[in-house]
C-alpha positions in Angstrom: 0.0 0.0 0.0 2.7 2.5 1.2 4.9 1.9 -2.6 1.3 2.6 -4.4 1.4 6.2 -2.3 4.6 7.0 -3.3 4.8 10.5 -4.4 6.7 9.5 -8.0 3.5 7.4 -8.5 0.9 9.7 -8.0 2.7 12.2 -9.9 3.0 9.9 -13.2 -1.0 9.0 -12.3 -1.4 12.7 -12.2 0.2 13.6 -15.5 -1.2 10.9 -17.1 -4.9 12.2 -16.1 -4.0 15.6 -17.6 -2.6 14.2 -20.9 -6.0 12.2 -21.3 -8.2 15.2 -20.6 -5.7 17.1 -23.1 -6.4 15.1 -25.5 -10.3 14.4 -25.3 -10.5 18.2 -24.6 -8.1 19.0 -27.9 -9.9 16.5 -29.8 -13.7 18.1 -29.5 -12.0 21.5 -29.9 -11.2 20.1 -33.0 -14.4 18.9 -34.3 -16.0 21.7 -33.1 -13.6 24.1 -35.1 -13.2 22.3 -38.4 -15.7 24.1 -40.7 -18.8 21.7 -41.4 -20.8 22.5 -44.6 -24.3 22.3 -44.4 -25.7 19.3 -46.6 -27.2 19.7 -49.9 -30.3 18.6 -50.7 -32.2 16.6 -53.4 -33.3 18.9 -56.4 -31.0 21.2 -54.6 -27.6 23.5 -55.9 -25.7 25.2 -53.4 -23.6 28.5 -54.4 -21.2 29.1 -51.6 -20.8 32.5 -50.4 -17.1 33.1 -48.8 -17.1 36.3 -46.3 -15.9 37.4 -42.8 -17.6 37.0 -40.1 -18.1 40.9 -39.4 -20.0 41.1 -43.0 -23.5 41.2 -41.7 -24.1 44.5 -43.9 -23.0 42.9 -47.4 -25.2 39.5 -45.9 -28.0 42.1 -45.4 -27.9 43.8 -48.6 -27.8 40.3 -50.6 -30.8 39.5 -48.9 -32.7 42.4 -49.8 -31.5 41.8 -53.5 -32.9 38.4 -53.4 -36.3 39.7 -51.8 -36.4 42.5 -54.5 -35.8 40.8 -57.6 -38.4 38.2 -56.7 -41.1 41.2 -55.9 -40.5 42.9 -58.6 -40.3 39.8 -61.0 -37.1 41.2 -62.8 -36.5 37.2 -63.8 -38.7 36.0 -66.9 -40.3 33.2 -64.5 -43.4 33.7 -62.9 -42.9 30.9 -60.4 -40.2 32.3 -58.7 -40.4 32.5 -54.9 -37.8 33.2 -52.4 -37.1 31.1 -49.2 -35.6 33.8 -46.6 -36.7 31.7 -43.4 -32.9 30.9 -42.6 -31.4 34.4 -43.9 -31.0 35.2 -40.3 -30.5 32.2 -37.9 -31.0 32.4 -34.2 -27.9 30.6 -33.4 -24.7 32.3 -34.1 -23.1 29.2 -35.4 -25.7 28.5 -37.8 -25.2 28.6 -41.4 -27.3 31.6 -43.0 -28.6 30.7 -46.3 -31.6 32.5 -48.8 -32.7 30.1 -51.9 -34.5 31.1 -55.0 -37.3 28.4 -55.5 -38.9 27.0 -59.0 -42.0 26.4 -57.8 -43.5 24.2 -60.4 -40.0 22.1 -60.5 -39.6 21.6 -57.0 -35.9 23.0 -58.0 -33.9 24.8 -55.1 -30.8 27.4 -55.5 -29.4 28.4 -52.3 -27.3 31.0 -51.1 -24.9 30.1 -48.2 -23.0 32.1 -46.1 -19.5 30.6 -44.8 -18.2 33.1 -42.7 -14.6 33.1 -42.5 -13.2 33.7 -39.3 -10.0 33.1 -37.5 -10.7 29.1 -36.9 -12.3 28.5 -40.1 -10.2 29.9 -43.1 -11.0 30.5 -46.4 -8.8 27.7 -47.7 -10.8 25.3 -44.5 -14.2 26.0 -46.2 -13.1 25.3 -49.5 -11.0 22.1 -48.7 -14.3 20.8 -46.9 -16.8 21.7 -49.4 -14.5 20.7 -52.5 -15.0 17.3 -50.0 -18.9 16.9 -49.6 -20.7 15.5 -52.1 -21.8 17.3 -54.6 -19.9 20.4 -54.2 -20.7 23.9 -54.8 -22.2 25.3 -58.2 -19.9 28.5 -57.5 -17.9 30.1 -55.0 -19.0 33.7 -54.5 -16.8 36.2 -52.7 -14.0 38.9 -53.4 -14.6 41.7 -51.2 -11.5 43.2 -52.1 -8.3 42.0 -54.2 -6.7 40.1 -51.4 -9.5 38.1 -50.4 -10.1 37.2 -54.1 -6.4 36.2 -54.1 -6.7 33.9 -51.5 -9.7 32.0 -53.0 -7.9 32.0 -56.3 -5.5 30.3 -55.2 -7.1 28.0 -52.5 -9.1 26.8 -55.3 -6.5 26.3 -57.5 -5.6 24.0 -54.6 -8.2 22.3 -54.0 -9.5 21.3 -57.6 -6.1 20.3 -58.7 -7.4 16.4 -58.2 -10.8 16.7 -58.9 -12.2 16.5 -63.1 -12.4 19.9 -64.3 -16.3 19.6 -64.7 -16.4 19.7 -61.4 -14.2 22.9 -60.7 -16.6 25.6 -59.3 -16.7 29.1 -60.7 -15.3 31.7 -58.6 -17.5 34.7 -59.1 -15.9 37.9 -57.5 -18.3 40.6 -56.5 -16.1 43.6 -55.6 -12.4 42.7 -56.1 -11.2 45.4 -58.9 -7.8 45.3 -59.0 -6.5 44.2 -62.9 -2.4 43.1 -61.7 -1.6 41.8 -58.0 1.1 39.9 -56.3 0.9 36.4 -55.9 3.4 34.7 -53.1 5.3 32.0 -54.5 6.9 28.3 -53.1 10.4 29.7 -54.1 12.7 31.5 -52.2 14.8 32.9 -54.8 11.1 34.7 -56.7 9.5 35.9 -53.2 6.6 37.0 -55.1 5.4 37.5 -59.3 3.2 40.2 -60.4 0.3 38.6 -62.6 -3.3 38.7 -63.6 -5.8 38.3 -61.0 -7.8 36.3 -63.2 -4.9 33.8 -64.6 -4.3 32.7 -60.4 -8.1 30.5 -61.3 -7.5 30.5 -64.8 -10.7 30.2 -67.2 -13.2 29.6 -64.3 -13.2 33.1 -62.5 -15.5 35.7 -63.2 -15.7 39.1 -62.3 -19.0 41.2 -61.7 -17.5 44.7 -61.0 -15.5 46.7 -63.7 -11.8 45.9 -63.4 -9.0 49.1 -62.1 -8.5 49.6 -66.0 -12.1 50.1 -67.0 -12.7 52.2 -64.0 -9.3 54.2 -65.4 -10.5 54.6 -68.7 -14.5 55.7 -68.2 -13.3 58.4 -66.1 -10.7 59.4 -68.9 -13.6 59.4 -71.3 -15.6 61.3 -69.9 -13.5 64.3 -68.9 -12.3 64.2 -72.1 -16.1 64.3 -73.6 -17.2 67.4 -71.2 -15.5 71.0 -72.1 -15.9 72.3 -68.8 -13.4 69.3 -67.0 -11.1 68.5 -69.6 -7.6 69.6 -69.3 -6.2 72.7 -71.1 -2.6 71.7 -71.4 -0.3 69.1 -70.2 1.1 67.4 -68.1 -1.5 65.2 -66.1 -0.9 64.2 -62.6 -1.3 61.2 -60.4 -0.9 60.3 -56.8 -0.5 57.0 -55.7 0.0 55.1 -52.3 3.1 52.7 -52.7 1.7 50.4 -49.7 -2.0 50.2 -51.4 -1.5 47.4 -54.2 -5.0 48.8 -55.5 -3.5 52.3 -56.1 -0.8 50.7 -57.6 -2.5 49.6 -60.2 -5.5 51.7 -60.0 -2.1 54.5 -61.1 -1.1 52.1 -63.5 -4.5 52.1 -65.5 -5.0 56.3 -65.3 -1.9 56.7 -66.7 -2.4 54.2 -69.4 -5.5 55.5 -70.2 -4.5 59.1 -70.3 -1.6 58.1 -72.6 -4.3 56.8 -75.5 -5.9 59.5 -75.0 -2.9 61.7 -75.8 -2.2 59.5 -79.0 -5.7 59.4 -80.5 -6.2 63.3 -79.6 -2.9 63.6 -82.0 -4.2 61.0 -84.7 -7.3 62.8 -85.4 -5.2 66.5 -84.7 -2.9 65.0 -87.7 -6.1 63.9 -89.5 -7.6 67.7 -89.7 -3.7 69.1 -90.4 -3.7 67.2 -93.4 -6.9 67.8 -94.7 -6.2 71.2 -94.6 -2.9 70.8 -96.4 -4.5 68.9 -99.1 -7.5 71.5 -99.8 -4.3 73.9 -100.0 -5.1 75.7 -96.4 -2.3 76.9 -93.9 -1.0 74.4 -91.5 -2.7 75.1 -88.2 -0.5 76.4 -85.4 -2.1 75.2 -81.3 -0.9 76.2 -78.1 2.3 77.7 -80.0 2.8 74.7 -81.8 1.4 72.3 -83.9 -0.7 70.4 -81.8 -0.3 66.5 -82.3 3.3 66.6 -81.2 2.4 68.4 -77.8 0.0 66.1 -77.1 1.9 63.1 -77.8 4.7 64.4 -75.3 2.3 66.6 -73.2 0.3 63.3 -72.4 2.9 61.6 -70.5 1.9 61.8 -66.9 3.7 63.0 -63.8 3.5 60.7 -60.9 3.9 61.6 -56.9 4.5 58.5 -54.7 3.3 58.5 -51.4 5.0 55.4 -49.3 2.3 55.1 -46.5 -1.5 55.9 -46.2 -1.6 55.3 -42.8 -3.0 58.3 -41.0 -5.7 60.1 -39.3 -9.1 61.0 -40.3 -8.5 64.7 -41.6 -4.5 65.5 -41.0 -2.2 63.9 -44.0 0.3 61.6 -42.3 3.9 63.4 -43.2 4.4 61.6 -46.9 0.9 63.1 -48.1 1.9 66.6 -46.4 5.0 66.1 -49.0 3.9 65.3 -51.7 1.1 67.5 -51.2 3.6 70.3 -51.0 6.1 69.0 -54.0 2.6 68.9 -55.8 1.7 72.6 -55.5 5.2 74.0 -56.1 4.9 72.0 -59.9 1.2 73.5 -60.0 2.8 77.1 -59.6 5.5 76.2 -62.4 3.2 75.3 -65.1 1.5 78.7 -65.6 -0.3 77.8 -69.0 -2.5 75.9 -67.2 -6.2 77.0 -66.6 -7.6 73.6 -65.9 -5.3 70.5 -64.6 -6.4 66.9 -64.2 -5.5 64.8 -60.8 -5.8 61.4 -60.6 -6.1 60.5 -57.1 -6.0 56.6 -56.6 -5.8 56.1 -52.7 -8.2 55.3 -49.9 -11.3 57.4 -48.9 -9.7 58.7 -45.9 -5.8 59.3 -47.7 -7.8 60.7 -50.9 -9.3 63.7 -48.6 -6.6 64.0 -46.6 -4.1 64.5 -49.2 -6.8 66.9 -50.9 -7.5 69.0 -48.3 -3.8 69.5 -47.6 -3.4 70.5 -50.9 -6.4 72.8 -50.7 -5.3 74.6 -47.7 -1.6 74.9 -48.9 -3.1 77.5 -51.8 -7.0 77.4 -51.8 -6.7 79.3 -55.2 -4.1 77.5 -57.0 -6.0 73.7 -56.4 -9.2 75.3 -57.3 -7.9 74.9 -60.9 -7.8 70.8 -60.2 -10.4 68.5 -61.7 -10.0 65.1 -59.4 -11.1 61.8 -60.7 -10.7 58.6 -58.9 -11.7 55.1 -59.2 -13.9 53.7 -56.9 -12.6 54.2 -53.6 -15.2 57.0 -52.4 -18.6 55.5 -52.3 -21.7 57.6 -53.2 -22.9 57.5 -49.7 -19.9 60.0 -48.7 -20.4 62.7 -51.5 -24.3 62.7 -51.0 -25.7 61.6 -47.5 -23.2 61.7 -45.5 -21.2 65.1 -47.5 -21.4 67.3 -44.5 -18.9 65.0 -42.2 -16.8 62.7 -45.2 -17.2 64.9 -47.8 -17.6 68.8 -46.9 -17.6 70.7 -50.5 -16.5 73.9 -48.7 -13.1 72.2 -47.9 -12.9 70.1 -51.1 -14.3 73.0 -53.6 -12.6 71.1 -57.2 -15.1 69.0 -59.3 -14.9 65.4 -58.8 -15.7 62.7 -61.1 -15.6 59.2 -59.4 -17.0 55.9 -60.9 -19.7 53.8 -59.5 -20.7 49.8 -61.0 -24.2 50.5 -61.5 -26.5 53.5 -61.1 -26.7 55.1 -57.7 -29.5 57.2 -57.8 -32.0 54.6 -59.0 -35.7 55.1 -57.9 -36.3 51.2 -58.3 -34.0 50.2 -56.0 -35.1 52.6 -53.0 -33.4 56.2 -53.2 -34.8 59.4 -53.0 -33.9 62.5 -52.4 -32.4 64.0 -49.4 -35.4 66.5 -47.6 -32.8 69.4 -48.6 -34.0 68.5 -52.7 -37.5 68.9 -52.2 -39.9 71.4 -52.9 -41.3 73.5 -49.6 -44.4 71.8 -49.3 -42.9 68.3 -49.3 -40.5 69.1 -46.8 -43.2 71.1 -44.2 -45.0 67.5 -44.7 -41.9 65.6 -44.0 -41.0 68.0 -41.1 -44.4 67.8 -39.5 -45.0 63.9 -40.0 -41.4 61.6 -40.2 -43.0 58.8 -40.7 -45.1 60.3 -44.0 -43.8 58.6 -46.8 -44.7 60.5 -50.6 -44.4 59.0 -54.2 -41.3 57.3 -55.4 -41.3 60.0 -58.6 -41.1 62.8 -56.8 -40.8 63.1 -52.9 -39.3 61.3 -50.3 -39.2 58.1 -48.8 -36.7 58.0 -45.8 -33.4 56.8 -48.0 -30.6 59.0 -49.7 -28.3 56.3 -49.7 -26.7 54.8 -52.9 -28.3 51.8 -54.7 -25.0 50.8 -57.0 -24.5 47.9 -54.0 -28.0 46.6 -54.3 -28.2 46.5 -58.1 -24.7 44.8 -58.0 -26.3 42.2 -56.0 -29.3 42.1 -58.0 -27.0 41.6 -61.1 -25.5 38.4 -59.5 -28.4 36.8 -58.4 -30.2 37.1 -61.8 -27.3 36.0 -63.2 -27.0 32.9 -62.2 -30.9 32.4 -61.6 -31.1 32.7 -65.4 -27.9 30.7 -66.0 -29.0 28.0 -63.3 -32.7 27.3 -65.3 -32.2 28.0 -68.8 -35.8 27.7 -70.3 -36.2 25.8 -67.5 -33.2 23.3 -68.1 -31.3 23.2 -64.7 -27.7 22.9 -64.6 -26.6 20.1 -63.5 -23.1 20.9 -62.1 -20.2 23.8 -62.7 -19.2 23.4 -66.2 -22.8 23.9 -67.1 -23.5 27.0 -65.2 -19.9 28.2 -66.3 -21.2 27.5 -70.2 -24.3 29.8 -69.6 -22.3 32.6 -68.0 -20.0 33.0 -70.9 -23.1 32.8 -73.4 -25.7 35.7 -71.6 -25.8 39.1 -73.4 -27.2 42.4 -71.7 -29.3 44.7 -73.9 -31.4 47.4 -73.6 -34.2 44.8 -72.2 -31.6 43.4 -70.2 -30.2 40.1 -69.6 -31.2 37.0 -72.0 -29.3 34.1 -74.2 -30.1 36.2 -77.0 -27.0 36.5 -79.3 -28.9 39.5 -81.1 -29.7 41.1 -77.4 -26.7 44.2 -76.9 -23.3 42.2 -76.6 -22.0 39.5 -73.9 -22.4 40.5 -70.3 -18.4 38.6 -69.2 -15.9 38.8 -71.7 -14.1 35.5 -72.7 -11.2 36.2 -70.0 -13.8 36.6 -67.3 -14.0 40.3 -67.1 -17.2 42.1 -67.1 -17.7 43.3 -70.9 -17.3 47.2 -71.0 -20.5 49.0 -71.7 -22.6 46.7 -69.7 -23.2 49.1 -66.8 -20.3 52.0 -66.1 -21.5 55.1 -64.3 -20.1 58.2 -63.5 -21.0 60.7 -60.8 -19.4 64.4 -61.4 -19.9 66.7 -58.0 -19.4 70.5 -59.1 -18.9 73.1 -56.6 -20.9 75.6 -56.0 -19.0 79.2 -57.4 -19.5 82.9 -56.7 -16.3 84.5 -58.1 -14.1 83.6 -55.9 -16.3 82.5 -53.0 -17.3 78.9 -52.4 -20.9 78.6 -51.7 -22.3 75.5 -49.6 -24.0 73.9 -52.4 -22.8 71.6 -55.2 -25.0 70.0 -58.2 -24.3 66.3 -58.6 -24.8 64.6 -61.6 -24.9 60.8 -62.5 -24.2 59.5 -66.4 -23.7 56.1 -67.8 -21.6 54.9 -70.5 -23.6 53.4 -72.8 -21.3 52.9 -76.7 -24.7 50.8 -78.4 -26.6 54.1 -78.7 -24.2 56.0 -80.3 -24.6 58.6 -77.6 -21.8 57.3 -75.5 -22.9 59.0 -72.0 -26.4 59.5 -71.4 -27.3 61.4 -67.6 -29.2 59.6 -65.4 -31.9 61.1 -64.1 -31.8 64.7 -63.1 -29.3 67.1 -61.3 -29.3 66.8 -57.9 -28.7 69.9 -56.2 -26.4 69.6 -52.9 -26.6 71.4 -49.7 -24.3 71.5 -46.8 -26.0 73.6 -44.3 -29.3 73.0 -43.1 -32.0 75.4 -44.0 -35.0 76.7 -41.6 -38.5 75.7 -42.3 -40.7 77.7 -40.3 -39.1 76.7 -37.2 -38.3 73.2 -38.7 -35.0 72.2 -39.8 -34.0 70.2 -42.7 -31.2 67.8 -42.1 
């Protein structure tokens, strides 16, 4: 008895209890950490929606897309219902999931949310989904550029194995950037610049317009409107060397603005020498003749900022730089009248580095037409303008693009109260909760739509690819075949050949002229004063009319003070 007390014994009995709970303890960790797909059903196709955890907004807004094309029967099939019983689960650890449902078929597409979270990876999901039986249609996700990197990639991974009919699209909603680096295996090439599309070659598709597109709408339409196109040369650019999407957001203005310099002097050239041939003078522009400034003039001038990290309104000390380097070359280049900026950073960098340059000479920058991709959302130039976007402290017209149309009536926006006539507002004013006509009063939203007609775009997309006159696909390469085969005209989306031209283009790319808008903000000007008001204008890009860019809508007119109403205030 007194050699089974030792102390030596009881401490090996000890450690070995530990090592057992250790392991039973380690081992339901486990199981309760490795991601579990949820099973699909029979008559069932599951499209698998990658995101963070934190994306309960994006989550929300596909929901209401789903709710909204169904009401509103955008889809050619009136037996369409939605299922949005599990959209929002109880449990935190339940799957959410929204399905479109064929009524008359029994047929079932389902929306899935995986959220992505510290435990349960992208690359997790994917490895255990490429697993189950069947697995997903498509893989939806792509926030942004690096989180479409890593599903490229993982799902390079993962399919390597399997048949190619069975390799799931990868369908990116928001991931813009044309070039990014991928990490390689070897140690000698750290890392290789390369198409974001060739990481997932021939099976990824992209439903927002690519860095370069964005570049060269913006480009256009300066160029196409008197009152914002540049007078003289050169045109500049500011990019953020530690943002890979300003990188290459740079790379595509620049590009852009190039062409635009060598097809001004083409047809420049073409007038010179058909006045030469009808026996005219040789026309002399800007002291010159004109195609061989613009050739050289169009080369742009870059400023590199090395870090956007900063505060919410002071530039961190690069953008103060920069900033500065910038308005010493603006005082040098005294022919100018009108200058073009291309701006390609973050919101909150973009308005820093503007505002710096703004208060450095408020005269001088007022000469600046900015265009960006992107990066500022709608939202900031039109609801919230007084706090993200205050005109009095950014007085230069902006022109920023936008994937779809943000000011549609449709979709849900309206006016803010400061847009509507007296007697709409007094209502408003006296009764909140009054709601008037969707043509012209107000409804309680100012907020953007492109994000909801995005959304809308995707899940008609593949609702029309997945039933094809009511021929349900019966795995990837199917619903890959139907994506590369639906057209969007002026009726919009169909199989049509004849119907306007192919929504993707064969590399995966949304086709260009399938949707670009742009929104110009213009100051409001009296002399030399800046008013608080702006007029905001929204135009799409639309080369099957002939007309190129059509506005949208009306001009909004912007204020950023609020106004009295007989002792009411608008907001």
């Amino acid at each position: 008895m007194r050699r089974l007390l030792k102390p030596t014994l009881l401490l090996w009995l000890a450690t070995g209890l530990a090592l057992i709970s250790f392991l039973i303890w380690w081992g339901i960790s486990a199981t309760e950490s490795r991601p579990q797909p949820a099973i699909v059903g029979p008559n069932q196709q599951e499209i698998a929606w990658l995101a963070p955890s934190t994306s309960v907004l994006d989550w929300d807004r596909f929901v209401a897309a789903v709710q909204q094309l169904v009401q509103k029967q955008h889809l050619p099939t009136p037996d369409l219902q939605a299922d949005l019983q599990h959209a929002h689960p109880e449990r935190g650890s339940a799957i959410p999931e929204v399905s479109l449902i064929w009524k008359s078929s029994e047929r079932r597409l389902t929306f899935r949310w995986y959220k992505v979270t510290s435990k349960a990876k992208s690359g997790d999901w994917l490895a255990a989904l490429m697993k189950r039986s069947p697995p997903p249609l498509a893989v939806l996700g792509g926030s942004n550029s690096e989180a479409a990197v890593t599903l490229a990639q993982h799902l390079q991974q993962e399919t390597a194995s399997l048949p190619e009919k069975l390799w799931p699209p990868l369908l990116l909603t928001n991931a813009s950037a044309e070039y990014v680096t991928s990490p390689q295996a070897s140690v000698q090439i750290p890392s290789v610049r390369q198409l974001l599309l060739d990481i997932y070659p021939g099976h990824t598709f992209r439903y927002c317009f690519n860095n370069s597109q964005m570049a060269r709408s913006a480009v256009r339409f300066i160029w196409n409107h008197p009152d914002l196109r540049p007078d003289y040369d050169p045109v500049y650019l500011v990019q953020w060397n530690d943002d890979p999407y300003s990188v290459d957001l740079t790379n595509g203005f620049a590009e852009a603005v190039v062409h635009r310099g060598l097809a001004d002097a083409a047809a420049e050239w073409a007038w010179i020498s058909g006045c030469i041939s009808h026996g005219g003078p040789i026309p002399g522009l800007a002291g010159g003749i004109y195609p061989v400034h613009q050739v050289l003039g169009h080369l742009p001038r870059w400023f590199e900022v090395p870090s956007g990290v900063g505060s919410f309104y002071q530039p961190n000390r690069y953008e103060a730089e920069e900033a500065t380097l910038l308005n010493q070359a603006l005082a040098t280049e005294t022919r100018q009248r009108r200058s073009l900026l291309c701006v390609t950073g973050q919101a909150d960098s973009s308005r820093r580095f503007l505002r710096s340059l703004y208060q450095l000479d408020p005269i001088q920058s007022r000469r600046l037409v900015i265009a960006l991709g992107d990066v500022i959302p709608f939202n900031d130039i039109y609801r919230d303008r007084r706090i993200l976007w205050p005109v009095q402290q950014l007085p230069m017209p902006l022109v920023f693009f936008c994937h779809d149309n943000p000011i549609d009536p449709d979709a849900g926006f309206r006016p803010s109260i400061d847009h509507l006539t007296l007697s709409q507002a007094e209502t408003v004013t006296r009764e909140p909760s009054a709601s008037l006509s969707a043509n012209n009063g107000y409804s309680g939203s100012s907020s953007g739509t492109e994000d909801i007609l995005l959304n809308i775009r995707i899940i008609e997309t593949l609702a029309l690819a997945f039933a094809e006159n009511s021929d349900f696909c019966k795995g990837p390469d199917q619903l890959q075949e139907r994506l590369h085969r639906l057209h969007l005209g002026s009726r919009g989306l169909s199989f049509n050949p004849s119907e306007g031209r192919l929504f993707f283009e064969k590399t995966g790319d949304r086709h260009t002229g399938t949707g670009e808008h742009i929104v110009c903000l213009r100051p409001g000007l009296e002399g030399t004063r800046v008013l608080p008001s702006a007029s905001l204008e929204v135009w799409r890009y639309q080369p099957l009319d002939g007309v190129y860019w059509k506005q949208v809508g009306s001009t909004l007119r912007v204020s950023y003070t609020p106004r009295t109403i007989e002792g009411g205030i608008r907001r």
